[in-house]
N, C-alpha and C positions, 0 to 999 in steps of 0.2 A: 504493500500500500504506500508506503514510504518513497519506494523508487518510480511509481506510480505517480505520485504528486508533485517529482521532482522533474522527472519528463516532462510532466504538463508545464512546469515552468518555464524550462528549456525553451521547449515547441514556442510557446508563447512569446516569447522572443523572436518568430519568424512572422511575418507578414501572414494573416488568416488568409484574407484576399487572394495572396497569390498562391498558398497552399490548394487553396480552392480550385484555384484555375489550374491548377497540375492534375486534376484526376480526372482521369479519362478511360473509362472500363470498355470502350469499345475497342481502344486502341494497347489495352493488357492485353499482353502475351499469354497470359497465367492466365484468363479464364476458358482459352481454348487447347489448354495441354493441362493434362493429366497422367498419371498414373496407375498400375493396379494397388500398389501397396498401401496407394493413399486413401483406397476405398475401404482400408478396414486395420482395424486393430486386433493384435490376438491377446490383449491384457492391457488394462489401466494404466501398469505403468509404463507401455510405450506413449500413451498420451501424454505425459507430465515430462517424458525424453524429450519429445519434438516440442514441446510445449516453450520446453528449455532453451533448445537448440534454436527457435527461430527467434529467442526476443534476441540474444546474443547476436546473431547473426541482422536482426535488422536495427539493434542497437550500432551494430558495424555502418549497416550503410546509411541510415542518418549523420553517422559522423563523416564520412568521405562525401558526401555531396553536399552537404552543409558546408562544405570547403569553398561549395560554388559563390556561396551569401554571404559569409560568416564566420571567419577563424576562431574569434571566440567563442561562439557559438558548439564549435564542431569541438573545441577542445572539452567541453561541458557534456558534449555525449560520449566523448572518448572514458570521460572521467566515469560517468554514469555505466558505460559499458563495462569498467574492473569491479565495479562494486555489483553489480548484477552477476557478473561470472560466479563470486564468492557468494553470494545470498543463493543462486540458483542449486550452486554444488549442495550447498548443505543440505536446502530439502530434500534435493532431489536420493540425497545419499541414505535421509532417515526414512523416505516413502520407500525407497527399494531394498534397502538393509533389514534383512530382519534382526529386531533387538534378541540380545541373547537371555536380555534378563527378564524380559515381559511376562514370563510365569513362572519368576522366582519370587517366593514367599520369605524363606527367612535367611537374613543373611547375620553372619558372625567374624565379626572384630576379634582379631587376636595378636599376639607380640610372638617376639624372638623370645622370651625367657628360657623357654625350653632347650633342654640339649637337642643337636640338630636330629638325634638319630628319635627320640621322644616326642620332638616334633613335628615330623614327618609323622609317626607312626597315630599322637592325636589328630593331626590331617585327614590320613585315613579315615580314623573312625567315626569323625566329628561328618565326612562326609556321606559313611553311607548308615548315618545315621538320618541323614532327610536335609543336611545341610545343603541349600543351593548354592548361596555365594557366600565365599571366604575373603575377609578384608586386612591383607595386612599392612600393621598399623603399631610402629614400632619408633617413636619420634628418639628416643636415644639411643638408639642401635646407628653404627655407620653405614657408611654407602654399602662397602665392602661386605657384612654383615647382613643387610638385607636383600643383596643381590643372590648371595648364598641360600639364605632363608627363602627366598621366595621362587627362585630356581629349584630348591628340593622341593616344595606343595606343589608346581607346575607339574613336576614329574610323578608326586603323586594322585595327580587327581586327574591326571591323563585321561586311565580310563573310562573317566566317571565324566558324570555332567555337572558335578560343582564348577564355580567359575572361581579364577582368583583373580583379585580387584588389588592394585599396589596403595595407600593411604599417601597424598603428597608427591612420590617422587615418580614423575614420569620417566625420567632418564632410567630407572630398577626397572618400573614395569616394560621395559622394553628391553633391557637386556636380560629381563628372564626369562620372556616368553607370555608373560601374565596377560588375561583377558579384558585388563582396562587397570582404571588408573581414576582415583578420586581427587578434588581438591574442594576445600573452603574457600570461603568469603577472600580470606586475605592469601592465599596461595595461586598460582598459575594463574594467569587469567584462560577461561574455558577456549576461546578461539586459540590463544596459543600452545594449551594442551591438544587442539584439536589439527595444528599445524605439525605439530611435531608426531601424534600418536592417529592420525586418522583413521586409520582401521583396529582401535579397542573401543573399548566400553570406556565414556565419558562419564560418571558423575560427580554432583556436585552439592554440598553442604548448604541447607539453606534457612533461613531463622524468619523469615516473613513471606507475604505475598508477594510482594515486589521480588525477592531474589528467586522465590519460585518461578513466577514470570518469564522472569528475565533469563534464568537457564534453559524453560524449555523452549525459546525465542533463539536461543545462539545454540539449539544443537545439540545438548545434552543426554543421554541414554538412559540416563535415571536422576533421582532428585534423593536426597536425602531430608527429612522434615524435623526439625527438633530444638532442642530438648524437650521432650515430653513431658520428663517428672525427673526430679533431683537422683544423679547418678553417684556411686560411689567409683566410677572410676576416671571423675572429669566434672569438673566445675565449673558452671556456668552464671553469670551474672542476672540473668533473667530468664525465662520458660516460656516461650510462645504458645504451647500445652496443646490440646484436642481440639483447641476454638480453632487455631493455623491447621489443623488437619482436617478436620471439618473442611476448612473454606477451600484449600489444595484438593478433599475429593471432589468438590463438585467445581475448580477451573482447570485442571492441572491432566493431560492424558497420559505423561510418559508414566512410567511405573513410579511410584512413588514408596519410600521407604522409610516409617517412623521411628527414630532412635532417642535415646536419654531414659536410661532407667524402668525399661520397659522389661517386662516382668510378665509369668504366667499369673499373676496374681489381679496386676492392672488390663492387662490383655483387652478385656472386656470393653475398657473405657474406651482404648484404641478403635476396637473394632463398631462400636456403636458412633464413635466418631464418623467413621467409610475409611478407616484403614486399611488393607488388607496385607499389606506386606510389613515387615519390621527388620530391624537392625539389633541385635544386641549384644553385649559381650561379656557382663559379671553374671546376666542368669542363665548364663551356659557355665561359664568358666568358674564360678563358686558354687554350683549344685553338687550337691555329692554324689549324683547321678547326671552327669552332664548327657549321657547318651540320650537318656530317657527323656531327657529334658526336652533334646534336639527332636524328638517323636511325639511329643505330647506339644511342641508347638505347631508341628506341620500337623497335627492332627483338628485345632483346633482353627488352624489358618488356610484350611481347605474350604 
């Protein structure tokens, strides 16, 4: 809509009058050639390909003929044309990509503590215990330590369909292998994770409507919604609570994920909010049946 309003400006700039007096349908080429291919579509999203391909392309030649009238002019749809290239990719990337994470339910935060051979081995179990996505998330571990760490869950969760998500560091999730890569508010900004990491799973940490928005507008894969309720493994200044989740299920489509002290205990609250997915990491990793734990959330998050 944006690039939409900007072109009309543009245009507006050019004499209507004479625009006018340029069309001439008797004397187009284009209504007496055709094609067979163009008489049909085999999927939706060829429509949103060519959909693509021609603004670009006639983004092009308003700026070359516009040479004819107008330098300045022309250099304004040249500008208009890089910024359409990038708006176009991105949608076009999330209409025809399928998300990995779009029927994942519970995802779980965890660290380096572990020896590497012990955690590897809770990796395992935590995954085929109904774990979808694994987030690691380890801010005083180094580079070198998490590349490690998160190289060994890659390899073990090969088999399986858990996903591992890196916490902050795109540079790890990409030299491990991993299936995306998260950032907050004050980390990467999302377009330049999306520059460097373009084929993982994007999300993104978000504490209001507005940063909700705004992530699934630039491209985001999943959203993160929170703090919920006061967590014991991270402290938060303020709680945006079930009222911000509430209001994310009914504007918000990509998958959304409520974390902060979420709990089989509060669960309820969540889901009577229009939760349906969560994030969490001390009611798995302080139960003293974490497996079970992991099975009695997917059971109750189905």
């Amino acid at each position: 809509k944006t690039l939409r309003h900007e072109l009309g400006t543009v245009v507006a700039q050019l004499d209507r009058v004479a625009r006018l007096s340029s069309r001439c349908t008797d004397g187009d080429a284009g209504t007496q050639s055709s094609t067979v291919a163009e008489n049909s579509r085999s999927a939706w999203r060829g429509i949103v390909s060519a959909g693509c391909e021609r603004v670009g392309q006639s983004l092009r030649c308003l700026e070359e003929f516009s040479k004819l009238v107008d330098g300045h002019v022309s250099a304004q749809f040249k500008q208009l044309r890089y910024v359409a290239y990038d708006v176009l990719a991105k949608y076009e990337l999330r209409l025809v990509r399928a998300n990995p994470l779009a029927t994942a339910k519970l995802y779980v935060l965890l660290d380096c503590e572990l020896p590497i051979n012990d955690f590897v081995q809770y990796v395992r179990q935590l995954s085929q215990a109904g774990v979808d996505v694994l987030q690691l998330r380890d801010k005083r571990s180094v580079g070198a330590d998490l590349v490690k760490y998160a190289r060994a869950a890659v390899a073990a969760l090969e088999p399986t369909s858990t996903r591992l998500i890196v916490n902050d560091r795109a540079d790890v999730a990409l030299a491990s292998g991993a299936s995306g890569v998260h950032v907050g508010q004050e980390d990467m900004a999302l377009t330049d994770v999306r520059r460097l990491c373009g084929h993982l799973s994007i999300g993104v940490s978000t504490h209001n409507i507005e940063q909700a928005l705004a992530a699934q507008d630039q491209g985001a894969d999943y959203i993160g919604c929170g703090p919920m309720f006061s967590s014991p493994t991270k402290s938060f200044a303020e709680f945006p609570g079930v009222d911000f989740l509430h209001e994310v299920s009914q504007r918000i489509s990509i998958p959304t994920f409520a974390i902060g002290g979420i709990s089989l205990d509060n669960l309820i609250a969540i889901q009577q909010a229009g939760g349906r997915r969560v994030a969490v990491s001390s009611a798995i990793h302080a139960s003293l049946q974490p497996f079970a734990t992991v099975q009695e959330f997917k059971r109750r998050l189905a």
